[in-house]
C-alpha positions in Angstrom: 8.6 -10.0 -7.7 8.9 -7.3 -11.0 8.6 -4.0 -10.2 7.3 -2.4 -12.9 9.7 -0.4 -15.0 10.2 2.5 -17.6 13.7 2.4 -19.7 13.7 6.0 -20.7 12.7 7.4 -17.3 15.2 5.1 -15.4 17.9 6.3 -18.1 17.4 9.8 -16.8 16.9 9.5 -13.4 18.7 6.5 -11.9 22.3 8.9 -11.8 20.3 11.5 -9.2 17.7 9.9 -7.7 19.4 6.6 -6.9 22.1 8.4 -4.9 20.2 12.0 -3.8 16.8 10.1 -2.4 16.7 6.8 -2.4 18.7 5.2 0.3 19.0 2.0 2.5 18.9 1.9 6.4 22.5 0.9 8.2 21.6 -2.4 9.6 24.2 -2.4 12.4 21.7 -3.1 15.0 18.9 -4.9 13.5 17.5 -8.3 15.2 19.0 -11.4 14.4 17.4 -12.5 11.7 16.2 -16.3 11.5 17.4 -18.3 8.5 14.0 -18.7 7.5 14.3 -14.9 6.4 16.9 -15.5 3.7 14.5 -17.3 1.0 13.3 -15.0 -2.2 11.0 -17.6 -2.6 8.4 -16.8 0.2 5.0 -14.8 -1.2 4.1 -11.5 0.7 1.9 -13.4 3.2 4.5 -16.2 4.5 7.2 -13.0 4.6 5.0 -11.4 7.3 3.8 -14.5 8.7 7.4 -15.0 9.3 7.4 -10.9 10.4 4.9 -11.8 13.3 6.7 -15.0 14.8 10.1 -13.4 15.2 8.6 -10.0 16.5 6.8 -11.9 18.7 9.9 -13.8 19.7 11.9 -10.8 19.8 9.9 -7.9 20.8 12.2 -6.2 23.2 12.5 -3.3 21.2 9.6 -3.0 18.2 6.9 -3.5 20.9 8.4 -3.0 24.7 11.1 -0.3 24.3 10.1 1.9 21.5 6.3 2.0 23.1 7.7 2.8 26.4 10.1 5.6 25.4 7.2 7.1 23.6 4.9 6.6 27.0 7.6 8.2 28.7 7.7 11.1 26.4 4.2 11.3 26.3 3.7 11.5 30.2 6.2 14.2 30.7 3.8 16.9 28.5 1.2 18.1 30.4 -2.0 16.4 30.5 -5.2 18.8 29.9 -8.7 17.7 31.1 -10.3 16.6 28.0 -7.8 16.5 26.4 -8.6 14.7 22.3 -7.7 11.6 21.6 -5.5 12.6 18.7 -3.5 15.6 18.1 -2.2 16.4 14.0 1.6 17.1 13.8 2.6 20.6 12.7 2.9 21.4 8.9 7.3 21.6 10.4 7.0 18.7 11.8 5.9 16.8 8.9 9.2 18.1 7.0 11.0 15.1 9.3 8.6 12.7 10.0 8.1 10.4 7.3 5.0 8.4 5.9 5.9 4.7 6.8 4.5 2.4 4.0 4.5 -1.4 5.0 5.0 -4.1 2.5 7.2 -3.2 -0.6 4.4 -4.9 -2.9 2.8 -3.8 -6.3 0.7 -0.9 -4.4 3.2 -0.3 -1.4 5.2 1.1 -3.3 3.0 2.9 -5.8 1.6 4.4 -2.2 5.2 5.5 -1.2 6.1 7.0 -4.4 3.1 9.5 -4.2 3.3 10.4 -0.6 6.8 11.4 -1.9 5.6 13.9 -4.3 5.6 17.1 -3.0 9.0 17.1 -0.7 7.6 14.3 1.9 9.8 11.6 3.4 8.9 8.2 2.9 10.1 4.9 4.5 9.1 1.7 2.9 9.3 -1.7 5.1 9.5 -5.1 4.1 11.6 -7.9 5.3 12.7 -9.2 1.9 15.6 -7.4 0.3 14.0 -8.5 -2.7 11.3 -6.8 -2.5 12.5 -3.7 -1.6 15.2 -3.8 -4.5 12.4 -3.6 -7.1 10.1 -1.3 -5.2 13.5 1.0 -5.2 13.7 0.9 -8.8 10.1 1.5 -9.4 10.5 4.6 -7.1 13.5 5.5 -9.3 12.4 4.8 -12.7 9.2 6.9 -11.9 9.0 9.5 -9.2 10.7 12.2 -11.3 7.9 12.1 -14.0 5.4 12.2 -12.1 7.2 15.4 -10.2 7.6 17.1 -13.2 3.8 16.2 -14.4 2.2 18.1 -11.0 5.5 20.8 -11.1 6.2 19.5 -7.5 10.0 18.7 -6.0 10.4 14.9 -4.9 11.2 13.5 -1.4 13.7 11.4 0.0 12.5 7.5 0.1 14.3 5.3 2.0 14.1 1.6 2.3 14.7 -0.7 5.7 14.5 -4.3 6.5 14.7 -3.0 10.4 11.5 -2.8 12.2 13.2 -0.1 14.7 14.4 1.8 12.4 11.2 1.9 10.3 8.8 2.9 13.6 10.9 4.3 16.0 13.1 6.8 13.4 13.2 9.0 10.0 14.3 6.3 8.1 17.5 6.8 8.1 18.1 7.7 12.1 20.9 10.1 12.5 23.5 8.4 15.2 26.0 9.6 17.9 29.6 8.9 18.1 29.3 5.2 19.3 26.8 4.5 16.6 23.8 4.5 18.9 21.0 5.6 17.3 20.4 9.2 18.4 17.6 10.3 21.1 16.1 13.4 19.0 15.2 10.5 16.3 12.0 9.9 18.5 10.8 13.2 17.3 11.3 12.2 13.8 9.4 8.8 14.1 6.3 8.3 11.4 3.3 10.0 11.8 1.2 8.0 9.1 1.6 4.0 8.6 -0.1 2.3 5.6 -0.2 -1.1 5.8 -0.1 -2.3 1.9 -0.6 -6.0 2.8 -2.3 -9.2 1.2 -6.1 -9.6 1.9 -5.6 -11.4 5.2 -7.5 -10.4 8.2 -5.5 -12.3 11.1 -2.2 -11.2 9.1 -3.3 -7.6 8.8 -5.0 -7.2 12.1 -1.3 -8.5 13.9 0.6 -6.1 11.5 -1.4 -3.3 12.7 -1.5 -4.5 16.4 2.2 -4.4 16.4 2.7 -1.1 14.4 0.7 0.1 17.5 2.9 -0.9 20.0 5.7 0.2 18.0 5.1 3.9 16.6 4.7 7.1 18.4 0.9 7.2 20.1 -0.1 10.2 17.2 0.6 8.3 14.4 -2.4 7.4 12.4 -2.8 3.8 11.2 -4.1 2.9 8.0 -4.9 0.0 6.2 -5.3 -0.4 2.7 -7.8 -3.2 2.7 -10.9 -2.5 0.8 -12.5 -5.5 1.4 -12.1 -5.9 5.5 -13.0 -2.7 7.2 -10.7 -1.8 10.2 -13.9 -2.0 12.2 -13.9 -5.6 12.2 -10.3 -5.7 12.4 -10.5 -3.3 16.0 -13.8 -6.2 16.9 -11.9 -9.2 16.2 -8.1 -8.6 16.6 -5.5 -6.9 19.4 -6.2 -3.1 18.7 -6.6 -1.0 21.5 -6.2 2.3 19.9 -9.1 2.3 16.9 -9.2 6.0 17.3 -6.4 5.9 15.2 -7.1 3.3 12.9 -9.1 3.3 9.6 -9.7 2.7 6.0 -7.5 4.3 3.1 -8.3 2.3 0.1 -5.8 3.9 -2.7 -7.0 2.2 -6.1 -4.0 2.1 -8.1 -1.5 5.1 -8.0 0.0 7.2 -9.5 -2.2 6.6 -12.1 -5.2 6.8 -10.3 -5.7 9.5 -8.3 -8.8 8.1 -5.8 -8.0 7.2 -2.2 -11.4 6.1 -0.1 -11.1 6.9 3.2 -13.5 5.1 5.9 -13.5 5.6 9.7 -13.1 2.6 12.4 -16.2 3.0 13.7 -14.0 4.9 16.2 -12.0 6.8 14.8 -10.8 10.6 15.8 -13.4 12.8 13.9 -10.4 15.2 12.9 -8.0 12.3 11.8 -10.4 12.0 8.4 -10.4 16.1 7.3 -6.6 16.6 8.4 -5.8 13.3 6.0 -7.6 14.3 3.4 -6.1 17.6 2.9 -2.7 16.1 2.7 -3.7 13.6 0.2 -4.9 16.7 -1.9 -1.3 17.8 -1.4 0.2 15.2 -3.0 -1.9 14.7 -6.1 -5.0 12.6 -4.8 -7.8 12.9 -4.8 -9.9 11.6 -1.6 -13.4 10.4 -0.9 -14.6 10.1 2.7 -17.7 7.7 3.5 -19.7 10.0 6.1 -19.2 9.0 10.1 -21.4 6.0 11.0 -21.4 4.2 7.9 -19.3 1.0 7.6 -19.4 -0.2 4.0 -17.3 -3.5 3.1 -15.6 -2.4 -0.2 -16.3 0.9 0.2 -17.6 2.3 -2.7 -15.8 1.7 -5.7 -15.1 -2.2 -5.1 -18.8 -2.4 -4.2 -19.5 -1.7 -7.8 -16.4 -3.4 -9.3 -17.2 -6.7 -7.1 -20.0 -7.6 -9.3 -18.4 -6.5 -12.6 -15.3 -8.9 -11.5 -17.9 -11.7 -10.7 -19.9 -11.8 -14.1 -16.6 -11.6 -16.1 -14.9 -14.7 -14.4 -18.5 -16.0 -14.6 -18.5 -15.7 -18.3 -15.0 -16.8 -19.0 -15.3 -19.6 -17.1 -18.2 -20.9 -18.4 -16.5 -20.2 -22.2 -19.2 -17.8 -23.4 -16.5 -15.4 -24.4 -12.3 -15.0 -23.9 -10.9 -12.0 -22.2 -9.8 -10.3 -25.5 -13.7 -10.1 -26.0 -14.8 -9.2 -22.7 -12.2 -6.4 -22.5 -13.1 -5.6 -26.3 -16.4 -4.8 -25.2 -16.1 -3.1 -22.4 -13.9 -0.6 -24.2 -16.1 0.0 -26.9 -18.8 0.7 -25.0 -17.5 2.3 -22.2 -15.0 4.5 -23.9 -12.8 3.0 -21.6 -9.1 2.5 -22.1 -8.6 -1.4 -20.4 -11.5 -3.6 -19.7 -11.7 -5.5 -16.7 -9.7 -9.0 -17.5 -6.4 -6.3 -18.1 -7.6 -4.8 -15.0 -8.0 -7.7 -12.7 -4.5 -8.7 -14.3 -2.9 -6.0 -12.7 -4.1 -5.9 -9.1 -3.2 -9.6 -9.2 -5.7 -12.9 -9.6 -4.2 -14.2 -6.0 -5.8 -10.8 -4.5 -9.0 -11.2 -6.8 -9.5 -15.0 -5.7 -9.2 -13.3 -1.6 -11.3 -10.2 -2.0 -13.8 -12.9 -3.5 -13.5 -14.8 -1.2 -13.6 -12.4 1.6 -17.0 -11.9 -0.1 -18.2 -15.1 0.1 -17.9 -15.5 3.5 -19.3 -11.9 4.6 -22.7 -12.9 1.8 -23.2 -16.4 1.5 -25.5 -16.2 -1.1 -23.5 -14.7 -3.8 -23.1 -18.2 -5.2 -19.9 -17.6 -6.8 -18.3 -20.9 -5.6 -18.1 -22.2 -8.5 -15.9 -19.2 -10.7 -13.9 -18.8 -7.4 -12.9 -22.6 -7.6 -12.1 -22.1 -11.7 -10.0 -18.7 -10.9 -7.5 -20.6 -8.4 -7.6 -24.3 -10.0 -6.8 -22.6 -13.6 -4.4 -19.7 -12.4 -3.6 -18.7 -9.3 -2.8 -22.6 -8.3 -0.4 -22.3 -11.6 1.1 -18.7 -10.0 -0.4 -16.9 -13.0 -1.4 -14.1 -11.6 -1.4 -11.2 -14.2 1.2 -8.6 -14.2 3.4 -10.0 -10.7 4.4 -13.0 -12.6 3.8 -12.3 -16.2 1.0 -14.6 -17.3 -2.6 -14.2 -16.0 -6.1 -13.6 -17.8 -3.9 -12.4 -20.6 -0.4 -13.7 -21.4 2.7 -11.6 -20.9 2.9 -10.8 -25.0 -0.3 -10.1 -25.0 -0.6 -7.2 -22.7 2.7 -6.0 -24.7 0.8 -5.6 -27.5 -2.9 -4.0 -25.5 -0.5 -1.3 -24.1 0.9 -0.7 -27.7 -2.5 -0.2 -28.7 -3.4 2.1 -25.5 -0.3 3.7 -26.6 -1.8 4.0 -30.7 -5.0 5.3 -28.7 -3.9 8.0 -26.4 -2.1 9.5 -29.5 -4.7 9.5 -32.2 -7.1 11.1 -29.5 -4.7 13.9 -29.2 -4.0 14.3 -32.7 -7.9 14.4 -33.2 -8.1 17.1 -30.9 -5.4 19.3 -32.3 -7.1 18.9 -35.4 -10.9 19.9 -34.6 
C-alpha cells in the first residue's frame, strides 16, 4: 500500500520526528502469530478477517483479561444511584491516554495524524507491518507542516501490531523490571477508538465488538463508516454497549477539515458535545446530525452518492471521459478536482462497496449496471485510483492535474496580491 508522501517535508522532518514521536511497540509478549499473518499480499479486509479468527482463537487477553481487569477496576469505585452511563476523562487525563486509530489505511492514518496535532498521543493498529511502515512515513513526511500551519506542537504517534498493547496501554506501555507490562498502564489505556476500516458490515461490527471487550468501559467507539450507521451495526451485530458507539465520518483529512458525527440511536447524550469540542481542538471542524435522526450517509455522502452515480453513469455509457467530467465540474463549480480525481482518491474498491451498500439499503436506484462496469473494468484489474496508482485517471495523469492545481493555487494568489 503507498502512503502518500512529500520529499521536501520528509527531508526536514524524518531526523526529529522519526526518532522524537514516532515509535514502534516492543513486541515481547504479543500472540503467536499464525503464518497466515506474514503475507504483504493480503487487502485490508482479508488482514482483519484474519484479525477476527485468531482473536477469536486466542482471546485470553484482548477480550477475557484486559475486560476483566477493567471490570475489576471499575467495581472497586463507588457506584452512585443513577449514575450516567458514560463519564468524559479529565482534560489531565487525556495528556496520557491516547486516541487509538484502527487500521493503518489511506484515512487511518490521515485520522491519526490530526488527532496528533495539538500535543495528543496517538496509537495506530494494524496487523501488517506494511501497512504501518507507510502510514509511519506519511505521519512523518507531514505532521510537522500541518503543526506549524495551526501554530500547534505535535504528539507522539506510535505504531503496534499488538492488540494488548494497542487497548489495554499508551502505546508504548511502560514495564517493570521483569519486562511485565506495568499495572498503572491501565490508567493510560485509550479513551477514543476509531475504527478506519473497509465498508464491511459483519467485519466492522466484529472489530468494534471486540474493541469493546478489550478497552477500558469509558472509551468511546467510533466508526468511520458513512455508509452503515452504527445503529444497524448495534441491531445486527455483538454490541452490547451502543451508548458508546457512533458515527464519526472524517471526509478526508488533513485537508479537509469536516468530521460528521451521528449518534447510535443510543448513544450517551454527552458523548456527542464533549467529542465535538476536541475535534475543534485539533483543527476540525464537526457537524452533529440532531438526536433521533438516523441518516445512511449522513449528510455529505447523501449528496455526493448521487453525483458519484451519474458520473460512472456517464463514463460508462462513453458520453464523456473523466478529463471532461472533471473539466466541467471545475469550471463551473470553481472547484479545484472534479469528482473522477476525487473518487480516485478515496479508492474505486470503497466506491464499488458504498454503492453497493446502497443498492441493497434502496433497491430501486437502478445502478446495477455502472456498479457491474466499475468492478469488471477496474477494481477487478486492482485499479483503484491513488492506492495502486492507476484508476479513473492514470498515475501520470494525476501528476500532471496536481501540477495544474499547483499552476492554480499560485495564480490565484498572485491575482490577489495584485487587485
Amino acid at each position: 500500500m503507498r502512503g502518500p508522501s512529500n520529499s521536501g517535508i520528509s527531508q526536514l522532518m524524518r531526523p526529529s520526528l522519526s526518532r522524537a514521536l514516532l515509535s514502534t511497540s516492543p513486541q515481547g509478549q504479543q500472540w503467536p502469530r499464525p503464518a497466515s499473518w506474514e503475507t504483504t499480499r493480503l487487502n485490508p479486509t482479508g488482514r482483519l478477517l484474519l484479525l477476527l479468527q485468531h482473536a477469536n482463537q486466542r482471546s485470553a487477553f484482548s477480550t477475557t483479561t484486559t475486560s476483566s481487569l477493567f471490570e475489576e477496576k471499575a467495581a472497586q469505585e463507588p457506584q452512585q444511584p443513577n449514575q450516567p452511563k458514560w463519564r468524559p476523562p479529565s482534560d489531565q487525563a487525556l495528556e496520557q491516554r491516547p486516541v487509538l486509530v484502527v487500521g493503518a489505511g489511506n484515512i487511518g492514518r490521515r485520522v491519526a495524524l490530526v488527532w496528533a496535532s495539538n500535543r495528543r498521543p496517538v496509537t495506530i493498529y494494524d496487523i501488517s507491518p506494511e501497512a504501518l511502515r507507510s502510514a509511519t512515513e506519511y505521519v512523518t513526511d507531514n505532521l510537522a507542516a500541518y503543526c506549524a500551519a495551526r501554530e500547534t506542537h505535535p504528539g507522539p504517534v506510535r505504531t503496534t501490531t499488538d492488540l494488548r498493547t494497542a487497548t489495554a496501554t499508551s502505546g508504548s506501555p511502560a514495564r517493570d523490571s521483569a519486562g511485565a507490562v506495568a499495572a498503572e498502564e491501565l490508567a493510560r489505556a485509550p479513551w477514543l477508538a476509531i475504527e478506519c476500516l473497509p465498508e464491511s458490515r459483519p467485519l466492522k461490527t466484529s472489530v468494534l465488538a471486540l474493541l469493546e471487550r478489550s478497552l477500558p468501559a469509558d472509551c468511546v467507539l467510533a466508526s468511520n463508516s458513512s455508509s452503515l450507521t452504527t445503529a444497524e451495526m448495534a441491531a445486527e451485530g455483538p454490541l452490547n454497549h451502543p451508548h458508546r458507539l457512533l458515527n464519526t465520518h472524517y471526509l478526508i483529512p488533513p485537508r479537509n477539515r469536516m468530521v460528521e458525527i451521528m449518534s447510535s440511536g443510543a448513544t450517551d447524550p454527552a458523548i456527542a458535545p464533549f467529542l465535538a469540542a476536541h475535534m475543534r481542538r485539533v483543527g476540525l471542524a464537526p457537524v452533529v446530525v440532531p438526536d433521533g435522526l438516523q441518516s445512511p450517509g449522513l449528510v455529505f455522502n447523501r449528496v455526493w452518492a448521487a453525483c458519484k452515480r451519474e458520473t460512472l453513469a456517464v463514463l460508462a455509457e462513453g458520453v464523456a471521459r473523466p478529463a471532461d467530467v472533471d473539466a466541467l465540474f471545475r469550471d463551473f463549480f470553481h472547484a479545484e478536482k472534479g469528482p473522477c480525481e476525487r473518487m480516485d482518491e478515496v479508492g474505486l474498491d470503497t466506491v464499488a462497496r458504498v454503492e453497493q451498500h446502497n443498492l441493497e439499503r434502496a433497491p430501486g436506484l437502478g445502478s446495477e449496471g455502472v456498479l457491474r462496469w466499475l468492478r469488471d473494468n477496474y477494481v477487478d484489474k486492482g485499479r483503484l485510483g491513488e492506492k495502486t496508482g492507476d484508476g479513473l485517471f492514470t498515475e501520470a495523469e494525476r501528476a500532471r492535474l496536481r501540477e495544474e492545481h499547483e499552476r492554480g493555487r499560485h495564480e490565484k494568489v498572485e491575482e490577489t496580491a495584485g487587485a
